[in-house]
C-alpha positions as CSV (number, residue, x, y, z in Angstrom):
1,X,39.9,-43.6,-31.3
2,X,39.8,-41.4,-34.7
3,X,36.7,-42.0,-36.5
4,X,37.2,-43.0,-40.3
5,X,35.8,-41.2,-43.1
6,X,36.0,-42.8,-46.5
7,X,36.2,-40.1,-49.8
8,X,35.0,-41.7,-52.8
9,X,35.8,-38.6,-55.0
10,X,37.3,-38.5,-58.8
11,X,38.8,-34.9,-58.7
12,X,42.1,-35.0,-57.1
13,X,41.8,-31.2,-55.9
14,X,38.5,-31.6,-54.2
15,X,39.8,-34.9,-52.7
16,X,43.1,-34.0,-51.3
17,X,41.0,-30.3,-49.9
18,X,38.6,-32.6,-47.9
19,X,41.2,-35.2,-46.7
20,X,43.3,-32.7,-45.6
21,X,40.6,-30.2,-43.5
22,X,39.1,-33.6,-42.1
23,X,42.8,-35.1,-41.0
24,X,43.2,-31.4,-39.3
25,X,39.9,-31.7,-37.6
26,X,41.0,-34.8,-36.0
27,X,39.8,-37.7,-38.6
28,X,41.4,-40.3,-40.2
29,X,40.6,-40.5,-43.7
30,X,40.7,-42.7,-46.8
31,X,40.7,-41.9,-50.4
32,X,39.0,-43.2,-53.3
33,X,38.9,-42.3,-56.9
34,X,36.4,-44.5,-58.4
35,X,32.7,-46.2,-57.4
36,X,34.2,-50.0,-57.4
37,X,37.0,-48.9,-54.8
38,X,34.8,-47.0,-52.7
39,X,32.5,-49.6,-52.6
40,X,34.8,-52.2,-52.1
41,X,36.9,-50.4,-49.6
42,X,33.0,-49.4,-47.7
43,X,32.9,-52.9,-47.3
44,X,36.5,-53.8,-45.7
45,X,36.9,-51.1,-43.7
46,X,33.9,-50.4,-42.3
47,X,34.4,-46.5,-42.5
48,X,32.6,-44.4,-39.9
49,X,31.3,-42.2,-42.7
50,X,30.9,-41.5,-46.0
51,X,31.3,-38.7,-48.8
52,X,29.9,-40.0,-52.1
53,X,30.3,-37.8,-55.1
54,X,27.5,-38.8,-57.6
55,X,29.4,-38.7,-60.5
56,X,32.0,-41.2,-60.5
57,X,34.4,-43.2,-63.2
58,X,32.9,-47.0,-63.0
59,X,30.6,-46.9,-60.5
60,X,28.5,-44.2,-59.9
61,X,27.6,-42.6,-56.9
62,X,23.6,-43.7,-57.1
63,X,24.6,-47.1,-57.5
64,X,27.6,-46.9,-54.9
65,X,24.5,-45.9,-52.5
66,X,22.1,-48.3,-53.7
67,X,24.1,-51.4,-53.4
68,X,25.8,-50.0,-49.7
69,X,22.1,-50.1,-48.4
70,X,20.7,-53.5,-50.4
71,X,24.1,-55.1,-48.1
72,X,22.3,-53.4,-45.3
73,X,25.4,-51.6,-44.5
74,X,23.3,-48.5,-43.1
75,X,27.0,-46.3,-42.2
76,X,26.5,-42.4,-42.6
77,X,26.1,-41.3,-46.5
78,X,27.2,-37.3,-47.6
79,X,26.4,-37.5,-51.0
80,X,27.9,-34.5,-53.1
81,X,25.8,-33.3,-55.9
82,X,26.4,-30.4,-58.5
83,X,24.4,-27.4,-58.2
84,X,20.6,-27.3,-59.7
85,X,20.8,-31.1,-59.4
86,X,17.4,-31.4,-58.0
87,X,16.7,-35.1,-59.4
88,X,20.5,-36.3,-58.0
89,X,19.8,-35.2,-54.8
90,X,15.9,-36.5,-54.2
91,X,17.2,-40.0,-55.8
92,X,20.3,-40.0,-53.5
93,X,17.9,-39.3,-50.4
94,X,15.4,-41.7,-51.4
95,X,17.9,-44.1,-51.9
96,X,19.1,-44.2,-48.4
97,X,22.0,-41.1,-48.5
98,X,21.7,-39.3,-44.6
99,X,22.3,-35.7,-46.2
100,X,24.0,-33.8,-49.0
101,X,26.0,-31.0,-50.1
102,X,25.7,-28.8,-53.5
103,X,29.2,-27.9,-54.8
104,X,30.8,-25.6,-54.6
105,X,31.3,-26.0,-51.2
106,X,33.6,-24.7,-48.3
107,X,35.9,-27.7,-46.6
108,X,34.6,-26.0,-43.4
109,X,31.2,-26.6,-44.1
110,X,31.5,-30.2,-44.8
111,X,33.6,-30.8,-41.6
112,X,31.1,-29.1,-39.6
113,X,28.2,-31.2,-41.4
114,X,29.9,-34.3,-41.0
115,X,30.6,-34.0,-37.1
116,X,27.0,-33.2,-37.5
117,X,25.8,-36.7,-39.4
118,X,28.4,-38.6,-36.6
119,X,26.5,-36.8,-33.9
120,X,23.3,-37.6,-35.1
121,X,24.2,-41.3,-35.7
122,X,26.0,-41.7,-32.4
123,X,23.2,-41.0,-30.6
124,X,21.4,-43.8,-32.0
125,X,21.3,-46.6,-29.2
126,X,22.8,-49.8,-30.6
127,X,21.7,-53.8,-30.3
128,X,24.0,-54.3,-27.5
129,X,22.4,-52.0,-25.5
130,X,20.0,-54.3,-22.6
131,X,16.1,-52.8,-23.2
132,X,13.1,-54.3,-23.1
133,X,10.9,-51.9,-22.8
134,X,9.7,-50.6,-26.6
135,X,7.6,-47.9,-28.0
136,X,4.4,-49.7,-29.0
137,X,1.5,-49.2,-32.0
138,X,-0.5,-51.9,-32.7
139,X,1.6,-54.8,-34.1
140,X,4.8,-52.3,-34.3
141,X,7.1,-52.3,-31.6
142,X,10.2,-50.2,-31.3
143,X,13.0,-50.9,-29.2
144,X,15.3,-47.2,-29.4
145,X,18.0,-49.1,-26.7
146,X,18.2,-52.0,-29.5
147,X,17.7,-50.0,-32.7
148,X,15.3,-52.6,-33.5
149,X,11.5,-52.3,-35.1
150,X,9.2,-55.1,-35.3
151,X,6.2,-55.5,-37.3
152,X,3.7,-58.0,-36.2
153,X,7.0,-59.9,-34.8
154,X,9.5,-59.7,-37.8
155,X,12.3,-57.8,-37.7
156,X,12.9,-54.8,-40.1
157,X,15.9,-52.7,-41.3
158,X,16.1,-48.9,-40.9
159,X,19.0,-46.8,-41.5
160,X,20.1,-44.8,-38.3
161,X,18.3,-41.7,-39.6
162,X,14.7,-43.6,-40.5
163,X,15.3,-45.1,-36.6
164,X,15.8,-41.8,-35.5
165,X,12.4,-40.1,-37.3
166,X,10.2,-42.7,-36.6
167,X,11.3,-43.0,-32.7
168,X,10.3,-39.1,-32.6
169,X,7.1,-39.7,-34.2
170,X,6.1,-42.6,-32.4
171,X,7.3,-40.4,-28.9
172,X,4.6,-37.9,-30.0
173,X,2.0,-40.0,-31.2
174,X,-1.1,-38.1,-32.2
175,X,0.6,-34.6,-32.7
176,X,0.7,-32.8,-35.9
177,X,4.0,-32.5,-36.8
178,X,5.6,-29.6,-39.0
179,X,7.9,-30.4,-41.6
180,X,10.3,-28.0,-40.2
181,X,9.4,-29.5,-36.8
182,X,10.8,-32.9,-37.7
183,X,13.9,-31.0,-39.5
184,X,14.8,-29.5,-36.2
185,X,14.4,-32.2,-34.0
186,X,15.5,-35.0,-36.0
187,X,18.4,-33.6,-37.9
188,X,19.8,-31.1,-35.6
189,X,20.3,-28.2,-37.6
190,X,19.0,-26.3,-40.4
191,X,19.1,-28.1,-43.7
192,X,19.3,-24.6,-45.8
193,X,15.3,-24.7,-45.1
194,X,14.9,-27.7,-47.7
195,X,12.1,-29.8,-46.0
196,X,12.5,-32.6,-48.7
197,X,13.8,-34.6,-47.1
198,X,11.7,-34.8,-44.5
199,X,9.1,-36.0,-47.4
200,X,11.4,-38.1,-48.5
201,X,12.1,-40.4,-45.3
202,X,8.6,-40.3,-44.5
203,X,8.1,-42.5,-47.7
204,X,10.9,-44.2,-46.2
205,X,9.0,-45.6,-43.2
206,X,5.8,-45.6,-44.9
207,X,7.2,-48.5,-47.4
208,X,8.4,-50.0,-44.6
209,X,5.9,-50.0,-41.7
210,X,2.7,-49.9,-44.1
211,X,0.3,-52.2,-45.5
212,X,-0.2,-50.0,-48.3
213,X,2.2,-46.3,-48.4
214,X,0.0,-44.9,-50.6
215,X,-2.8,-45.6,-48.1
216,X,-0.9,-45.0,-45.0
217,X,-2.7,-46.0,-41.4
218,X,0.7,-44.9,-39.3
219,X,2.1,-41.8,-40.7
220,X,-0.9,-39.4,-41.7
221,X,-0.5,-36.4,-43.6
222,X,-2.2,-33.0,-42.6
223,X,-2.9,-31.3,-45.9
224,X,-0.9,-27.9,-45.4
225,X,0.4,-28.7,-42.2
226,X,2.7,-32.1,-41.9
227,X,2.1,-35.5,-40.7
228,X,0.5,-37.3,-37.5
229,X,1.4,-41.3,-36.4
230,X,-1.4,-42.5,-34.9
231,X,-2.4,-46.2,-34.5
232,X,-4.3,-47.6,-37.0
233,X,-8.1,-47.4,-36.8
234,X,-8.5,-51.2,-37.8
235,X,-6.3,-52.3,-34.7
């Protein structure tokens, strides 16, 4: 079955380029010229990806990501950015986007980046998947055959990528990890030696799994070095 990857693109040009390299790499695609239709058509047919330009007519492509995530839909997120646009790509990351791409950019590059992000998210085991065996810390428990986290028995939401970080940091517990460690192991493939956003998914799961992020007692950071998950000393 052809995975679906939904545009939501306002240049014509750069849409029609990607739509066309995708459909010739084997995808189905569907196109979008503004934020409200891409959001709305995110929603009704449940696209196997997305590539969100941040500037868009109506909706823009911040908010398109924002409100995707807050309706826990947690599908694959591109985000295009334009060059130098440091700020648009942190806040797109820390908003819950799995990668991005600076225009200009070659269609190649996103094709090969995109089987990349559907690699990466395929290999995350789903609920249906019969485990009952999880990855414990103290009150967290991690289920990777469910895709399921629990902290002190509730139930928390994690985008495919958070699942897939903190899995590998809860698998080596009590090891200093290198930023360009986790960007190796985690996403697969060089990502053009930017390390932010490893920083920025860390923040991620520390907002999520910790009393207090800005006084972590899971994810430690190693001045000059990385991080460390270790259980908490109070447990």
């Amino acid at each position: 079955m052809m995975k679906k990857i939904l545009i939501i693109e306002d240049e014509h040009s750069i849409a029609t380029l990607l739509s066309y390299n995708l459909v010739q790499a084997g995808f189905e695609t569907i196109i979008a010229n503004d934020g409200k239709q891409g959001f709305d058509l995110a929603l009704s047919e449940s696209p196997s990806l997305i590539v969100l330009d941040l500037m868009l007519p109506s909706m823009d492509g911040v908010e398109v990501c924002k409100s995707l995530r807050q309706q826990k839909i947690n599908t694959p997120i591109i985000m295009l950015t334009a060059k130098g646009d440091e700020f648009d790509k942190v806040l797109g990351l820390e908003l819950g986007a799995d990668d991005y791409m600076t225009k200009p950019f070659s269609p190649r590059e996103v094709v090969a980046r995109i089987k990349a992000v559907l690699r990466r998210a395929s290999n995350v085991p789903t609920a249906q998947q019969d485990s009952s065996v999880p990855i414990s810390l103290g009150e967290l428990a991690v289920y990777p055959d469910r895709f399921e986290v629990f902290l002190s028995e509730k139930q928390l939401e994690f985008t495919p990528k958070e699942f897939e970080l903190l899995v590998y940091l809860m698998e080596n517990k009590n090891r200093v990890l290198t930023r360009d460690q986790l960007l190796s192991a985690v996403w697969k493939y060089d990502f053009a030696g930017d390390t932010r956003i490893v920083d920025v998914h860390i923040s991620h799961l520390r907002d999520k799994i910790e009393e207090n992020s800005r006084k972590p007692t899971f994810i430690k950071t190693i001045r000059g070095l990385g991080y460390k998950f270790e259980e908490p000393k109070n447990i």
